[in-house]
C-alpha positions, 0 to 999 in steps of 0.5 A, spaced: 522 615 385 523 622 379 522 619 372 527 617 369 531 615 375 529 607 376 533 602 375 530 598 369 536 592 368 541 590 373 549 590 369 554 584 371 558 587 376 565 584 372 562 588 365 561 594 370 568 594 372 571 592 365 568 598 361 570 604 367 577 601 367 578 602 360 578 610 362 584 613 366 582 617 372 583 624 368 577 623 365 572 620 371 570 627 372 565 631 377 560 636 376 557 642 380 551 637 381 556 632 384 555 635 392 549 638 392 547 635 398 554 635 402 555 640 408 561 644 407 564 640 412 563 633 409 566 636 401 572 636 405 572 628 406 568 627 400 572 630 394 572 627 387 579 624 388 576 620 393 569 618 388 574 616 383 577 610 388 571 608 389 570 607 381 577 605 380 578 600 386 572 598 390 568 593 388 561 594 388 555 589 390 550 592 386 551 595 378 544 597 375 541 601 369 537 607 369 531 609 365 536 615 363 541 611 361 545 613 368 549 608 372 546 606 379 553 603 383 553 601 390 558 600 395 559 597 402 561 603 406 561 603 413 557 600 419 551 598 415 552 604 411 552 604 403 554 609 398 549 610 392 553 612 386 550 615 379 555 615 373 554 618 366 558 614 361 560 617 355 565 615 349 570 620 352 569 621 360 565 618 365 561 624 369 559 622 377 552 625 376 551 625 384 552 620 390 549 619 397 549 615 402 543 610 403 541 605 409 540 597 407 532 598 406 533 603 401 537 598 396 533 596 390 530 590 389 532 588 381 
């Protein structure tokens, strides 16, 4: 795993929810780094509106702090599948940094 990007401290989930709530969806924004990894084709289903329901609706069943300060955020996808999503969160805005989707064997133990 890349310097910086270990999870160091597991976040309570209600704390978690509780602080991205308290920014409206206009300032949960998407960077040029966000899709990096996504085929044009999976850019059209996977859109910055679609990450931003994720944050503001689902649950996630895993929150963990990065060395880096970044939020590692899981949520259950579909047919044994998950999605990893790394957040940056600032006074003013939440930045989604990068998603990807991961297997069961590769959600940390923390």
């Amino acid at each position: 795993m890349p310097a910086g990007n270990k999870i160091i401290k597991r976040v309570k989930i209600e704390e978690f929810l509780e602080q991205i709530r308290g920014y409206s969806k206009e300032q949960i924004e998407c960077t040029n780094h966000t899709f990096f990894r996504l085929s044009e084709k999976q850019r059209e289903i996977y859109t910055c509106e679609k990450l931003r329901e994720y944050l503001f609706y689902e649950v996630p069943f895993l929150v963990g702090l990065q060395e880096k300060g970044n939020y590692a955020v899981f949520y259950r996808h579909e047919k044994n599948k998950f999605i990893r999503i790394i957040v940056n969160i600032d006074v003013r805005k939440v930045n989604i940094v990068t998603f990807y989707f991961i297997e069961q064997k590769q959600i940390p133990r923390i």
